[in-house]
C-alpha positions as CSV (number, residue, x, y, z in Angstrom):
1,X,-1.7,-3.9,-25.6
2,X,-4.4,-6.7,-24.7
3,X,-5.1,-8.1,-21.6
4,X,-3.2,-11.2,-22.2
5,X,0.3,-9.1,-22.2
6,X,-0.4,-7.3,-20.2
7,X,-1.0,-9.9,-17.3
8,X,2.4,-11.2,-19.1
9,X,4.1,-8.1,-18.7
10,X,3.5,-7.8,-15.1
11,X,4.1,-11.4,-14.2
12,X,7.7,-10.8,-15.7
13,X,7.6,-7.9,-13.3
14,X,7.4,-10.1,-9.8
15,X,3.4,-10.0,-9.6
16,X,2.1,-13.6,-8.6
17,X,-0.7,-15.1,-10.5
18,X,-2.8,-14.6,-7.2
19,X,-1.9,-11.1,-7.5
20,X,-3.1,-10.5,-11.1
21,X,-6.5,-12.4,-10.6
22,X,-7.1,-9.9,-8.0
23,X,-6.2,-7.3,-9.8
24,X,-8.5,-8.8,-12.4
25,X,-11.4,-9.2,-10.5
26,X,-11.0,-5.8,-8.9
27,X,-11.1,-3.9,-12.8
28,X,-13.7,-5.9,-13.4
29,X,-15.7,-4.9,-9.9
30,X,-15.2,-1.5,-10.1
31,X,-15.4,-0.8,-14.1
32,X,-12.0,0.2,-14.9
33,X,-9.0,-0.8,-16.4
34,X,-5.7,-2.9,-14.7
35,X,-3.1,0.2,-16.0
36,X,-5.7,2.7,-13.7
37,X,-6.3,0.4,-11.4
38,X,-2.3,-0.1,-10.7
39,X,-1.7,3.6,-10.8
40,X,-4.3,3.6,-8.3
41,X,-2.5,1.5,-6.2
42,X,0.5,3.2,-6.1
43,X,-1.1,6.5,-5.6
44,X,-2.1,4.7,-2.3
45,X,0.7,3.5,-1.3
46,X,2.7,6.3,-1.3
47,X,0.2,7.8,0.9
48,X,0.3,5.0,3.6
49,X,4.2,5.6,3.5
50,X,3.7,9.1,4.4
51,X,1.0,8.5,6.8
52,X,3.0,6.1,8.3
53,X,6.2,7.9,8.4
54,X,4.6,11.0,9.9
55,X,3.1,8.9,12.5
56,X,6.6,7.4,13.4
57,X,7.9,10.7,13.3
58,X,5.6,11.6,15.8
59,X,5.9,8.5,18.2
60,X,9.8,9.6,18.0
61,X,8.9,12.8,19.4
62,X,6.8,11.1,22.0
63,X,10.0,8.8,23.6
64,X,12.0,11.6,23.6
65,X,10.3,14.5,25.1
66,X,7.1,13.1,27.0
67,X,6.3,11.5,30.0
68,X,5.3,7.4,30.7
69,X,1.8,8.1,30.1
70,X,1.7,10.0,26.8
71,X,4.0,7.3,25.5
72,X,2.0,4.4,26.6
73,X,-1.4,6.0,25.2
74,X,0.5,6.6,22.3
75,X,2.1,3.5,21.5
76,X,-1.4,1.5,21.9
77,X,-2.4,4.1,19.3
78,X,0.1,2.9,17.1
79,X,-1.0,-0.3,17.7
80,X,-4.3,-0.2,16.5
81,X,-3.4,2.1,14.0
82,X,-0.9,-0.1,12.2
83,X,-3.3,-2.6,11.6
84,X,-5.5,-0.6,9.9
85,X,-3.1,0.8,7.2
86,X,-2.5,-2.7,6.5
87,X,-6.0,-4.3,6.2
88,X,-7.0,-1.0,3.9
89,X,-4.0,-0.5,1.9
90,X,-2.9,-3.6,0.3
91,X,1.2,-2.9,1.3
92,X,2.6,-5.7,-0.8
93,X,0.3,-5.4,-4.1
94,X,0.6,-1.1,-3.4
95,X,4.4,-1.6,-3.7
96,X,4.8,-4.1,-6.9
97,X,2.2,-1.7,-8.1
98,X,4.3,1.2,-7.0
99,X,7.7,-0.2,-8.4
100,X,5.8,-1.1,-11.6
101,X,4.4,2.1,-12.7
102,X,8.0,3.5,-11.7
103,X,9.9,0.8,-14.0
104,X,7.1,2.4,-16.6
């Protein structure tokens, strides 16, 4: 499959044209192909969902069983945290990525 249907094939498949010229450009950038570089992706954000679940999990446990201060420290945690998952993980590409390769 060229590139051309392939960029087809994932436009049918709910990625935006902003999301396959960065996709694109990142191949390009880092020397690999867009079916690696999807897989990739998903690999990635499957891990963030886990990370994030575990810390949620966590914060749970916090409200139920500690005091004021534990919850305060940790919910500013969370805070900064959350942030961070988001600005390294792409969430929106990672998932049409994700739901992608799944489809596949």
């Amino acid at each position: 499959m060229n590139i051309i249907e392939f960029e087809k094939k994932l436009a049918e498949n709910g990625f935006n044209a902003k999301d396959i010229a960065a996709l694109r450009m990142q191949a390009v950038k880092s020397g690999t192909t867009s079916p690696a570089l999807l897989k990739e992706l998903s690999i990635r954000f499957i891990a963030s969902m886990l990370l994030i679940i575990i810390l949620a999990i966590v914060w749970i446990y916090t409200l139920m069983y500690k005091d004021n201060l534990a919850i305060t420290s940790y919910s500013i945690t969370m805070l900064i945290i959350a942030p961070i998952f988001y600005i390294f993980t792409p969430m929106k590409l990672g998932y049409r990525a994700f739901r992608y390769t799944r489809k596949k």
